[in-house]
SENU-253834 format. One record per residue (C-alpha): x, y negated, z; residue in three letters; residue number from 1. Coordinates in steps of 0.02 Angstrom, whole numbers, plus 50000, padded with zeros to 5 digits. Layout:
<recs>
<<X,Y,Z>,"ALA",NUM> ...
</recs>
This chain:
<recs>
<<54496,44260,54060>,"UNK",1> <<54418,44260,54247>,"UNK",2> <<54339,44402,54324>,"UNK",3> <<54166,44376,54269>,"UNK",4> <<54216,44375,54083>,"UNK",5> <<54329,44522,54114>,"UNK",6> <<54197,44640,54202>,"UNK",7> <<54072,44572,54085>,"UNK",8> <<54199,44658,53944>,"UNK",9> <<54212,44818,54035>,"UNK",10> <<54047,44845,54062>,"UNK",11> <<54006,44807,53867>,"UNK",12> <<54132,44901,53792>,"UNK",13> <<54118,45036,53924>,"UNK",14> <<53909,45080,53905>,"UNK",15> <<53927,45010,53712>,"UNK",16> <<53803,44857,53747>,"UNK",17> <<53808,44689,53699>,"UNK",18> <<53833,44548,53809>,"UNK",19> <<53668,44480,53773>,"UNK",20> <<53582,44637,53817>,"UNK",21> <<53668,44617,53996>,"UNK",22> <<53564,44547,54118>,"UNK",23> <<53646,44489,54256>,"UNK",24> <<53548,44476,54406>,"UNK",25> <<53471,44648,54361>,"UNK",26> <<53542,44823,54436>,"UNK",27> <<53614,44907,54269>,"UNK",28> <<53479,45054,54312>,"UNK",29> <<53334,44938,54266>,"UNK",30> <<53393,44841,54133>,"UNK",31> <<53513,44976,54024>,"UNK",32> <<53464,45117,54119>,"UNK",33> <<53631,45171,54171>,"UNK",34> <<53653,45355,54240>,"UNK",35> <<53774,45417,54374>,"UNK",36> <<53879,45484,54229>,"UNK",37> <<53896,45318,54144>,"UNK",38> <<53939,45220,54295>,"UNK",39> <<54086,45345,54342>,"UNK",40> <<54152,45293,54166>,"UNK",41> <<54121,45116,54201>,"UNK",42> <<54208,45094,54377>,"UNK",43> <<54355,45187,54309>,"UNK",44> <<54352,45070,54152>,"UNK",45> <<54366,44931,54283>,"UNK",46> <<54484,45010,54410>,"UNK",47> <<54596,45042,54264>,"UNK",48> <<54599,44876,54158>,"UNK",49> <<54600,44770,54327>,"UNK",50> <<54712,44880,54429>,"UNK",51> <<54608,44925,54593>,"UNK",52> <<54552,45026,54681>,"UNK",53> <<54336,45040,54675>,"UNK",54> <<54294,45192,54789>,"UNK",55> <<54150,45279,54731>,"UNK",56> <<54008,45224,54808>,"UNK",57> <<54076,45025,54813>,"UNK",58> <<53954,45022,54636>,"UNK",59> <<53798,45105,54604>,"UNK",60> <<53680,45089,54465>,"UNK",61> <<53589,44999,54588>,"UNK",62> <<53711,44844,54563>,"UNK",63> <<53690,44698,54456>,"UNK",64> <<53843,44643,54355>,"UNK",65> <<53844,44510,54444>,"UNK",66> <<53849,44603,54606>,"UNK",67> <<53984,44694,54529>,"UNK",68> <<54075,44563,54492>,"UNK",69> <<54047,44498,54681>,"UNK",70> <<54142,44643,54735>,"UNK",71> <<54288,44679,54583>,"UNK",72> <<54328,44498,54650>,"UNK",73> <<54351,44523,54852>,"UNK",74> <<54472,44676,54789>,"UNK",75> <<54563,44548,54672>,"UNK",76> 
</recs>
């Protein structure tokens, strides 16, 4: 799998969605209304099943997945 499928994973398995209820270009606030809480969970989901290092405040609930995905792959 690429990135893109792989985050996509993580972030469904990790906030219990479905991929079609994912919208990509929105920030996961606005379209799953993702809390503080839930995106701790999620960039340690991703830290730990791609091996690096996110820092804190590299994703917000403010991101898109696909701006996630933007920056999981500069740390690939």
């Amino acid at each position: 799998m690429g990135i893109k499928e792989d985050v996509l994973g993580i972030i469904c398995k990790t906030l219990d969605v479905k991929e079609e209820e994912v919208a990509p270009d929105k920030t996961l606030y606005d379209s799953l209304g993702v809390d503080s809480t839930e995106m701790v969970e999620l960039r340690v989901a991703i830290n730990k099943s791609l091996e690096i290092n996110l820092e804190g405040n590299e994703i917000t609930n403010r991101h898109s997945p696909n701006q996630i995905i933007e920056i999981v792959a500069q740390k690939k």
